[in-house]
C-alpha positions in Angstrom: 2.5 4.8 -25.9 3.1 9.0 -26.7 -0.4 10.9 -26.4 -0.5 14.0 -27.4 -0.9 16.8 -25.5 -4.2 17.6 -26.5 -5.8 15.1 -24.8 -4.6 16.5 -21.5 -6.9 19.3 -19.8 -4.6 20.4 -18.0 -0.6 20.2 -17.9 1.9 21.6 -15.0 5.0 22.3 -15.1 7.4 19.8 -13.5 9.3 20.5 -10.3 11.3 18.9 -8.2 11.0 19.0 -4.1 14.2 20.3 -2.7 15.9 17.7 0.0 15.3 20.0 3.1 11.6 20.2 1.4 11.0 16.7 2.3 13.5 15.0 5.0 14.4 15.9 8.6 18.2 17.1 8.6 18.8 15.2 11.4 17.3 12.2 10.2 19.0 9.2 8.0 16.3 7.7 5.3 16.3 4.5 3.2 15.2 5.1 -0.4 11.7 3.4 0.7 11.4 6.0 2.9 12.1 9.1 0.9 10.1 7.7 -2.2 6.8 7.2 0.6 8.1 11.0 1.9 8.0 12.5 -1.7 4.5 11.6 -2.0 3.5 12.9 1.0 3.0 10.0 3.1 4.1 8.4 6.5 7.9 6.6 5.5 7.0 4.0 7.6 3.2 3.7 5.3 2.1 0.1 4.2 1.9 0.2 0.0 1.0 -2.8 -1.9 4.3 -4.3 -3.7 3.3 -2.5 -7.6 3.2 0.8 -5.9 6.2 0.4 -4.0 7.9 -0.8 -7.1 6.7 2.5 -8.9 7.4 5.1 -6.0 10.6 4.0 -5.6 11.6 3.7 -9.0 10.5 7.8 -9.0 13.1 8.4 -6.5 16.2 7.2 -8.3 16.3 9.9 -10.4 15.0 12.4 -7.4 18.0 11.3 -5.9 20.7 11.4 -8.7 19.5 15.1 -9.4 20.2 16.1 -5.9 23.2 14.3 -5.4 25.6 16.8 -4.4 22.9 17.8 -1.5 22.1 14.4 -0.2 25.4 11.8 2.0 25.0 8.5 2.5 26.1 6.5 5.0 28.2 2.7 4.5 26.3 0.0 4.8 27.0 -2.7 6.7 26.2 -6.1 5.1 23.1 -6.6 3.8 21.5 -3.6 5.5 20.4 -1.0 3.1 22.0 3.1 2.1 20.6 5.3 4.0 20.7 8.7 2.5 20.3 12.4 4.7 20.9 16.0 4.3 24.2 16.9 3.6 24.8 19.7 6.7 27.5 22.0 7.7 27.6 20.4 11.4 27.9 16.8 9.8 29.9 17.2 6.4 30.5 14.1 4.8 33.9 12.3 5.1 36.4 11.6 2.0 35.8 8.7 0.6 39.3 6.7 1.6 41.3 5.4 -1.6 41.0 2.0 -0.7 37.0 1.7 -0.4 34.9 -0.6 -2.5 33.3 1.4 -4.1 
């Protein structure tokens, strides 16, 4: 339920980390990881299931906003995305017509 703002002592203003902030650009993350990395904590960290649920649902739209910064690679099977740095010495390939995408 809305609160108002006046039972807030104090407000900040809301900012997003930058990618190179937060991930190694040589390194290849899962969105688990990243969402443990934007809180400041070990991607390999233990959380209980709710927080896990909640950190990662904060990274979806982390992730959407920096899109055009972020490549992915193609999973194979059931194996998850794993998202890195988009860098000048690794550019990310065209996506070929015929992908399933």
């Amino acid at each position: 339920m809305p609160k108002p703002k006046s039972e807030f002592e104090t407000l900040y203003p809301y900012q997003l980390y930058e990618p190179e902030d937060v991930l190694d650009a040589g390194m290849m993350y899962t969105v688990s990881e990243i969402a443990r990395l934007l809180q400041g904590l070990d991607p390999e960290a233990r959380l209980d299931a709710d927080s896990e649920d909640r950190v990662v649902a904060w990274t979806i739209p982390w992730l959407m906003a920096h899109a055009d910064e972020l490549v992915i690679n193609d999973p194979v099977g059931d194996e998850p995305g794993y998202f890195g740095v988009a860098s000048d010495d690794r550019p990310p390939e065209e996506i070929p017509d015929d992908a399933d995408v």
